[in-house]
Legacy VTK file of the C-alpha trace (Angstrom):
# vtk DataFile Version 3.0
C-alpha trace
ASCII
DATASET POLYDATA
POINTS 270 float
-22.766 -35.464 15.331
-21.188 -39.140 14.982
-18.089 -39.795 16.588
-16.864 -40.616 13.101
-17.338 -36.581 11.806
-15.853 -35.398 15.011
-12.783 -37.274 15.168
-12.422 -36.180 10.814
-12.828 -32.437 11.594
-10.605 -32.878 14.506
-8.009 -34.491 12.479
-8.506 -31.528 9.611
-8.135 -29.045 12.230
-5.181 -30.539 13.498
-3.277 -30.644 10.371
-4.528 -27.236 9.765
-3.215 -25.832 12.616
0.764 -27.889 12.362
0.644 -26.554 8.777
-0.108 -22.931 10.076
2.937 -24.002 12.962
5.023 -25.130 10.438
4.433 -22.376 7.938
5.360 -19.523 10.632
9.056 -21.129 11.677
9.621 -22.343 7.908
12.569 -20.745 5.753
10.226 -18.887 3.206
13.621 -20.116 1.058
13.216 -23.124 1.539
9.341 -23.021 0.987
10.056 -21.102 -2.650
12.093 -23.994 -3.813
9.398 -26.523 -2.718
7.254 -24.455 -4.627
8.783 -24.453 -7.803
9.668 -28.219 -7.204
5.956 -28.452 -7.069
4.903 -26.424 -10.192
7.970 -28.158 -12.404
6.152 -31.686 -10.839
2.996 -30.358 -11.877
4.272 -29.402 -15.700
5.567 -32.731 -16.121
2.390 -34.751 -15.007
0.579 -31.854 -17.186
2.662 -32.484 -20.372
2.715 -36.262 -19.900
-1.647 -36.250 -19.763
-0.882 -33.539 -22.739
1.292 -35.623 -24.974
-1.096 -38.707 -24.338
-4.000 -36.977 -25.666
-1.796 -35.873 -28.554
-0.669 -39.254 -29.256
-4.826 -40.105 -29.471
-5.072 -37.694 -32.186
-2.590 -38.460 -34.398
-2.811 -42.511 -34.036
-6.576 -41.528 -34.818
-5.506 -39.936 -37.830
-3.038 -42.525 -38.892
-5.342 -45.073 -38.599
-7.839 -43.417 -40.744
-4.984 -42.910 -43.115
-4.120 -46.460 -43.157
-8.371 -47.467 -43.472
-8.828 -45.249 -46.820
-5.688 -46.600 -48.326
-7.276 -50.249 -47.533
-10.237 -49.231 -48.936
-8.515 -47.500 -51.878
-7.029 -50.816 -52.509
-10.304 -53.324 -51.578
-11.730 -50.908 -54.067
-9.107 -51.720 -57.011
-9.152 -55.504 -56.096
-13.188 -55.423 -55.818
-13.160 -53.681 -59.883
-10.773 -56.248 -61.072
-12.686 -58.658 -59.748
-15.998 -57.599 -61.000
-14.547 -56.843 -64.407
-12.803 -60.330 -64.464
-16.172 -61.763 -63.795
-15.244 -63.684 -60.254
-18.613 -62.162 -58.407
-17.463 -63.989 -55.100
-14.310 -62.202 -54.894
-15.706 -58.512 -56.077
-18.525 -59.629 -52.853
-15.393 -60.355 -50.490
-13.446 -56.990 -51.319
-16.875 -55.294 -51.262
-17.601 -56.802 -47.922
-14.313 -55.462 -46.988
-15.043 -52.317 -48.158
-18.126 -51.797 -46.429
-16.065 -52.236 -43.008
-13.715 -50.155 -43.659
-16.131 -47.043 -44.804
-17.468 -47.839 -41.128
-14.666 -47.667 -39.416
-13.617 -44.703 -41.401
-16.656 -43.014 -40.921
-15.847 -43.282 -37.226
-12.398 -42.066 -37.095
-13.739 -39.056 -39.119
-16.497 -38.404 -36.510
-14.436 -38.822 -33.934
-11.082 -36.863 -35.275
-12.298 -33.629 -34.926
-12.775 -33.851 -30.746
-9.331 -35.883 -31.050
-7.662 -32.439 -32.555
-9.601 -30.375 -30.416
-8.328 -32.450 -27.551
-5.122 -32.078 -28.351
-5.485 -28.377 -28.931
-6.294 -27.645 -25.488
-3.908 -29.536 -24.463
-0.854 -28.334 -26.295
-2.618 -24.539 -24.948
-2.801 -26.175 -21.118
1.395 -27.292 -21.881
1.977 -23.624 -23.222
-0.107 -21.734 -20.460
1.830 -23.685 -17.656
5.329 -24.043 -19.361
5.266 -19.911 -19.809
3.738 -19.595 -15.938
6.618 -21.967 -14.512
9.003 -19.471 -16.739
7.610 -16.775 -14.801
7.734 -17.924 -11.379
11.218 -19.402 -11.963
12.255 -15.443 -13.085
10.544 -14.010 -10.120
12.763 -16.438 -7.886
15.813 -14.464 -7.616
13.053 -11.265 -6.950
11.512 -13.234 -4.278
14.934 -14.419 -3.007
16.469 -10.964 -2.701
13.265 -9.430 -1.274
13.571 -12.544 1.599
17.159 -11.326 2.203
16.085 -7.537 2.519
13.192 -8.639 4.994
15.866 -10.609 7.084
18.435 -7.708 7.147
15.310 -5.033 8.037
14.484 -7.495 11.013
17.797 -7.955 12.226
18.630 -4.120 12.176
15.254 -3.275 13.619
16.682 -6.257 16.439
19.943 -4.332 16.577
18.142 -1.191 16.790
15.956 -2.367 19.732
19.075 -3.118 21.787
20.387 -0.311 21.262
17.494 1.798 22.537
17.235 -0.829 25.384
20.778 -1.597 25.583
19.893 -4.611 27.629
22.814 -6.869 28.385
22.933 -10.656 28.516
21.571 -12.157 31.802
20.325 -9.992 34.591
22.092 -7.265 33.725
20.429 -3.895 34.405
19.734 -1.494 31.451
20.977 1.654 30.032
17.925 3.412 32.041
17.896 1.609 34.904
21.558 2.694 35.642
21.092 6.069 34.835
17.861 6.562 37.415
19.865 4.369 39.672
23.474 6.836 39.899
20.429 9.825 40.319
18.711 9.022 43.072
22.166 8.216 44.655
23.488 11.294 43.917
20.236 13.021 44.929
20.271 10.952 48.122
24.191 12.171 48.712
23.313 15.780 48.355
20.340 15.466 50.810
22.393 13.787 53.390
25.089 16.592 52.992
22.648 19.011 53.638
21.246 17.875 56.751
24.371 17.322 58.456
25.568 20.980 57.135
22.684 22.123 59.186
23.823 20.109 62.807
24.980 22.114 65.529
28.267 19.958 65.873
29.042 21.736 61.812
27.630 24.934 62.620
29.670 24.807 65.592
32.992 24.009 63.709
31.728 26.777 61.155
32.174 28.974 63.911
35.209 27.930 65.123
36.657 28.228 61.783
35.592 31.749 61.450
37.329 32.719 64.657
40.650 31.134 63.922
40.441 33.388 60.341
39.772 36.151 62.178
42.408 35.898 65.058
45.018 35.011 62.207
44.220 38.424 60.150
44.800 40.048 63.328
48.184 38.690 64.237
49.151 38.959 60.071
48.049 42.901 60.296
50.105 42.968 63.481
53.084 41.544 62.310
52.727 43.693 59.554
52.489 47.054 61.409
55.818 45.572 63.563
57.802 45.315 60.605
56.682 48.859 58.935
57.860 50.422 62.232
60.992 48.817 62.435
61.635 50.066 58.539
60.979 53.725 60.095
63.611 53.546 62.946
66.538 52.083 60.827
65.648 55.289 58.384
65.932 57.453 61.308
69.167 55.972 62.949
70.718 53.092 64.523
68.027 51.476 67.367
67.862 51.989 70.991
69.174 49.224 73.190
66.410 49.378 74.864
64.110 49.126 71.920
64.594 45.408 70.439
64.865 45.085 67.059
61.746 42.967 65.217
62.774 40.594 62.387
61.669 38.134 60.657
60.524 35.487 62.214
63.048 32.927 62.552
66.462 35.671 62.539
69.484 34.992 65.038
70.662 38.455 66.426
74.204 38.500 68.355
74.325 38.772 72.232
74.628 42.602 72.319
74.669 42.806 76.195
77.668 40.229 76.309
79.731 42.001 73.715
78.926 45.539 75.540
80.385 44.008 78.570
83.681 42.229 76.854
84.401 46.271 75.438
84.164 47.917 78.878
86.130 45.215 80.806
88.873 46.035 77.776
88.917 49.374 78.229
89.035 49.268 82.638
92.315 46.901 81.888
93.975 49.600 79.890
96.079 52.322 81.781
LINES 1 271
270 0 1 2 3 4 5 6 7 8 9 10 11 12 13 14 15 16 17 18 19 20 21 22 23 24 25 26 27 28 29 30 31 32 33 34 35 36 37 38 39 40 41 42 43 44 45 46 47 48 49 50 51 52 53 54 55 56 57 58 59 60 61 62 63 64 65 66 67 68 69 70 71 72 73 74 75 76 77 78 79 80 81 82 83 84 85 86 87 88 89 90 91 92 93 94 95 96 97 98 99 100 101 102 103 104 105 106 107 108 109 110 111 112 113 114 115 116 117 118 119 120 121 122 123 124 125 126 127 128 129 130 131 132 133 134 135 136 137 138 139 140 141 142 143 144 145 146 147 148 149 150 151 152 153 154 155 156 157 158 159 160 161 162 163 164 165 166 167 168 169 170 171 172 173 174 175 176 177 178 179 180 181 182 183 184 185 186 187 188 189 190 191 192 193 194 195 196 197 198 199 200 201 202 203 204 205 206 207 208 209 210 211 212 213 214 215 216 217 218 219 220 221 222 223 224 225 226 227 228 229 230 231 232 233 234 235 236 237 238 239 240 241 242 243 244 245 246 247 248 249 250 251 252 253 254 255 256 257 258 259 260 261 262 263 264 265 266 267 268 269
């Protein structure tokens, strides 16, 4: 292969491959008005070729209009001529005459391809002016179905975040918290249940259990004191000798001082 072929199918695959780059990151908006820029371009160069090809046919049949009224009137000259009896001027209007019948003859060969000519191309300038009606309709189709592809992206987008719930930056995920705050709290509860199981807790356990058990007793002593007492003061008034139990926290009066204070009354009385 010739350096000359490489570098031209290098070139075409190059511009093949920035048109395929530049079609992918294009506004397809933007790309639907170029279009139609480009078909109304095309209509106009198409009904400009058209209306040339029109023109053709009707200057071909104005022309041969204009020829047989020539010869209509070489004729009438060429008569009067001949019936005057000037020969030379019946030969110049028949010499006339004979180029106009070619020319004429011409035209009328060549009239019919002119009109069928021009029939295809008024067709061609009917064909595209009803296609560029159509795609110009189908804009506003094509527009809104662009704006209902860009609102399905963005909500499957939205809906992708919401699933990932991925933050801006480094910031961890919805799922990567969640198994994070597990395994501490699974961590947590395995660290509280080895030390529940140490001797120093087990110990304390103990301890605990001893000090409920010691303060039952002295509550279910306390309360057997205090349903005795209720018995005596039913009964009568209390012994001296027998102290009276109270409620914690009670004042009683010096009994032994006042028993005193009454006897040393009574010795100083005669």
């Amino acid at each position: 292969m010739s350096w000359g072929k490489m570098f031209k199918r290098a070139n075409s695959y190059a511009q093949a491959k920035a048109q395929t780059t530049l079609d992918a990151h294009a506004d397809p908006k933007v790309q639907l008005e170029q279009a139609i820029s480009e078909l109304q371009a095309h209509h106009r160069d198409l009904e400009a070729a058209a209306s040339r090809v029109i023109a053709q046919d009707k200057l071909g049949k104005m022309r041969l209009a204009e020829l047989s009224t020539q010869e209509a009137r070489y004729t009438k000259s060429a008569v009067a001529a001949q019936q005057q009896g000037n020969i030379d001027a019946a030969r110049t209007f028949a010499t006339k005459i004979a180029g106009l019948r070619d020319q004429i003859q011409g035209l009328t060969t060549q009239i019919p391809q002119l009109e069928a000519a021009a029939a295809d191309a008024r067709q061609a300038v009917s064909e595209s002016a009803f296609q560029l009606q159509q795609k110009v309709s189908e804009r506003s189709t094509i527009r809104a179905q662009i704006d209902q592809t860009r609102m399905q992206q963005q909500m499957a987008a939205s809906m992708k975040q919401v699933s990932d719930l991925t933050g801006s930056g480094n910031a961890p995920s919805f799922d990567e918290i969640r198994q994070k705050v597990a395994g501490q709290f699974a961590e947590a509860q395995a660290q509280t249940e080895l030390s529940s199981a140490s001797p120093e807790v087990q110990e304390m356990h103990v301890h605990h259990a001893e000090l409920t058990i010691e303060a039952d007793a002295i509550l279910a002593e306390l309360s057997a004191g205090t349903a005795q007492a209720a018995v005596e003061a039913g009964n009568g008034p209390p012994d001296a000798a027998t102290p009276e139990l109270s409620a914690p926290g009670t004042i009683h009066p010096p009994v032994a001082e006042a028993d005193s204070e009454e006897e040393g009354s009574a010795a100083a009385k005669p």
